[in-house]
MDTraj code that builds the backbone (N, CA, C; nanometers):
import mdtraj as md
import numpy as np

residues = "UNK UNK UNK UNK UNK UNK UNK UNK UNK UNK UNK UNK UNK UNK UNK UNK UNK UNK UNK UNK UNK UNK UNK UNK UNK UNK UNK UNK UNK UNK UNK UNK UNK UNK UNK UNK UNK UNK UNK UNK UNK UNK UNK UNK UNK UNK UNK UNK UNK UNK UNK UNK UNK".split()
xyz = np.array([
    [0.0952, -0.3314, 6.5750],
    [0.1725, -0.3645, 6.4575],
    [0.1158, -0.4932, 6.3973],
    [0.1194, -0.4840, 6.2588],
    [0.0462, -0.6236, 6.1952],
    [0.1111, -0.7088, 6.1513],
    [0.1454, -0.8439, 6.1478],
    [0.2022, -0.9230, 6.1339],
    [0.2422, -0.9269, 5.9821],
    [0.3661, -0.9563, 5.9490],
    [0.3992, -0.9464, 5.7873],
    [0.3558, -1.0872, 5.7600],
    [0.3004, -1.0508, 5.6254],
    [0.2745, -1.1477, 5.5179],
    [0.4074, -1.2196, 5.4267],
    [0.4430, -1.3633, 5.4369],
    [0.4969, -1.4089, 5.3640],
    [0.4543, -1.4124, 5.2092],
    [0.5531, -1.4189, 5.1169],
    [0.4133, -1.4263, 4.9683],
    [0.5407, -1.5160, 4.9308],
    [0.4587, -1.6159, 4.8651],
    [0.5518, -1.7134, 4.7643],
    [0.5487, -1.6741, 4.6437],
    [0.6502, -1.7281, 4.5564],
    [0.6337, -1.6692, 4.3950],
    [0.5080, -1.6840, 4.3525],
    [0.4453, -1.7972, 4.3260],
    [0.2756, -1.8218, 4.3002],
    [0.1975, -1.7036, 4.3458],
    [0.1734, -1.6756, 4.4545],
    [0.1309, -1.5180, 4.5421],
    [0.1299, -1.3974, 4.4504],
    [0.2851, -1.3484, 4.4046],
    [0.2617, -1.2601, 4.3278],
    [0.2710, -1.2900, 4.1919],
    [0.3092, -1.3901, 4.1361],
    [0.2555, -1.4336, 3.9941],
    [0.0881, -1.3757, 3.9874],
    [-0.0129, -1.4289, 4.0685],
    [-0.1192, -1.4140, 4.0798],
    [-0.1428, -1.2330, 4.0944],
    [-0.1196, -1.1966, 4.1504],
    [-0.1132, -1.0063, 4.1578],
    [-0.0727, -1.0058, 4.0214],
    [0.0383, -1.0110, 3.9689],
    [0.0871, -0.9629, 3.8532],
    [0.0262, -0.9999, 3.7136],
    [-0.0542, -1.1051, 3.7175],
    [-0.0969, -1.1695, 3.6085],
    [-0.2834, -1.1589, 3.6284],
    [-0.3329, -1.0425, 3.7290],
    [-0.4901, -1.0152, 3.7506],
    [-0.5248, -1.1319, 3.7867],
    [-0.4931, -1.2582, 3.8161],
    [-0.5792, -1.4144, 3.8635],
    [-0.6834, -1.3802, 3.9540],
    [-0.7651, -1.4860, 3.9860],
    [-0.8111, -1.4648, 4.0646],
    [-0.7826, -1.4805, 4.1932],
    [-0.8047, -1.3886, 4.3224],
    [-0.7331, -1.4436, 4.4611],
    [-0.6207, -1.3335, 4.4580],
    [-0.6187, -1.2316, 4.3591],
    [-0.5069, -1.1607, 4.3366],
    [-0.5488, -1.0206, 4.4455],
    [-0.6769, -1.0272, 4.4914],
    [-0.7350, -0.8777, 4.5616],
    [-0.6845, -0.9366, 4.6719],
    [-0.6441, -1.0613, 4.6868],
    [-0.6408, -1.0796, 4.8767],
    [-0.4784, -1.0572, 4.9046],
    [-0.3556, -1.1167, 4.7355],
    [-0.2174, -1.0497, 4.7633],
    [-0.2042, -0.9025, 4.7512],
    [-0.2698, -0.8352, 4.6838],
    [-0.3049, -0.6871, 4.7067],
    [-0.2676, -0.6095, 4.8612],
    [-0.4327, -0.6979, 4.9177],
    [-0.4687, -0.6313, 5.0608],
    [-0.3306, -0.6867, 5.1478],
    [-0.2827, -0.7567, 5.0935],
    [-0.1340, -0.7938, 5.1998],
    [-0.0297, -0.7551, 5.1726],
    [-0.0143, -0.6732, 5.0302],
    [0.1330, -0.6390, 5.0011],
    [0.1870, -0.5537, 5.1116],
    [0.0861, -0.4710, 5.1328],
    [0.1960, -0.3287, 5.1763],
    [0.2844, -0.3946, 5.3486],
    [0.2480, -0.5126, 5.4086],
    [0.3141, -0.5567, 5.4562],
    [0.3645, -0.7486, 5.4446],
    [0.4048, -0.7260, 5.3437],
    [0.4938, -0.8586, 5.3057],
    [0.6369, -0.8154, 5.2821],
    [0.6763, -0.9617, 5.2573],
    [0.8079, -0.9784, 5.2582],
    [0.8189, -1.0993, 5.1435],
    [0.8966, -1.0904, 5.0902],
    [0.9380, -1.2387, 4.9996],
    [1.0403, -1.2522, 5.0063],
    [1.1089, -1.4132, 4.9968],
    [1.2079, -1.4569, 5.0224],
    [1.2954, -1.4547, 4.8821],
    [1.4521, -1.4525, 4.8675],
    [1.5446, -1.4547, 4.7527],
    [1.4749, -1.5091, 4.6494],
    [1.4947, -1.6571, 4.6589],
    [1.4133, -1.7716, 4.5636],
    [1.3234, -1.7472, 4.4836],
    [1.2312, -1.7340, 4.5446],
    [1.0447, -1.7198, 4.5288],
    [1.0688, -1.5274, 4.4265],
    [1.1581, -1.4190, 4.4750],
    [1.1351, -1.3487, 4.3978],
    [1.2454, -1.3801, 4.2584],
    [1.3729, -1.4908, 4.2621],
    [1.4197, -1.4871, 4.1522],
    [1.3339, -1.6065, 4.0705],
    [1.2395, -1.6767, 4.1007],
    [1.1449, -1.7567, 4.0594],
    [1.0569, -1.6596, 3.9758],
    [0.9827, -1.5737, 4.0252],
    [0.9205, -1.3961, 3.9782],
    [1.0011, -1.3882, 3.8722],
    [1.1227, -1.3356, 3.8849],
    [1.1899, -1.3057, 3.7740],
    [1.2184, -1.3574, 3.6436],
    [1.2073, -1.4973, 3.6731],
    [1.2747, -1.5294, 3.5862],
    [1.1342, -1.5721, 3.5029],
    [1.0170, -1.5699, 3.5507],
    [0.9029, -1.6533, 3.4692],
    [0.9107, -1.4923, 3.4022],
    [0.8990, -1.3623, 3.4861],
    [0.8861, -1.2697, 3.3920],
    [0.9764, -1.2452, 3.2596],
    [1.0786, -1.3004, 3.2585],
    [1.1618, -1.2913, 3.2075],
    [1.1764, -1.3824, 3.0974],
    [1.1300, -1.4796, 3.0880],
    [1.0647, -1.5914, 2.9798],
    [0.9535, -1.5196, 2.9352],
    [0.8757, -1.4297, 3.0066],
    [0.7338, -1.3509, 2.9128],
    [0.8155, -1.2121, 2.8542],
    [0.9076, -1.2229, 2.8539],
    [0.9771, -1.1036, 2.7312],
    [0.9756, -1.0007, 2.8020],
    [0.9700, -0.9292, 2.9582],
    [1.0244, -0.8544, 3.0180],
    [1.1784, -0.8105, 3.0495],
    [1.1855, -0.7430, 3.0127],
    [1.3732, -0.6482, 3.0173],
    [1.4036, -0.6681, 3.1840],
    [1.4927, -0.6620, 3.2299],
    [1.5671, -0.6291, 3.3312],
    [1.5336, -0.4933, 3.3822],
])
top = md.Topology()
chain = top.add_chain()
for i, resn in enumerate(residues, 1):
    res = top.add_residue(resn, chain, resSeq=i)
    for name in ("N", "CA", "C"):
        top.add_atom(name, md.element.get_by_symbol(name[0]), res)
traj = md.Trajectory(xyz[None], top)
């Protein structure tokens, strides 16, 4: 079993926005985890870029 990946909001900001460093949150999603915060942090920057609910 492989150890889960923590991802901070920055982490997937970077996936979501193509950055660079974004192939290495990729290769770690399918076992991460993110914490409340860090994904309502996610949210809410998406959400200032004119994304709906």
């Amino acid at each position: 079993m492989s150890k889960a990946a923590v991802l901070d909001a920055s982490a997937l900001l970077c996936l979501l926005n193509g950055e660079q460093g974004s192939e290495r949150v990729l290769e770690a999603l399918p076992r991460a985890v993110i914490g409340a915060a860090n994904l309502a942090e996610v949210v809410s920057k998406l959400r200032e870029r004119g994304l709906s609910v």
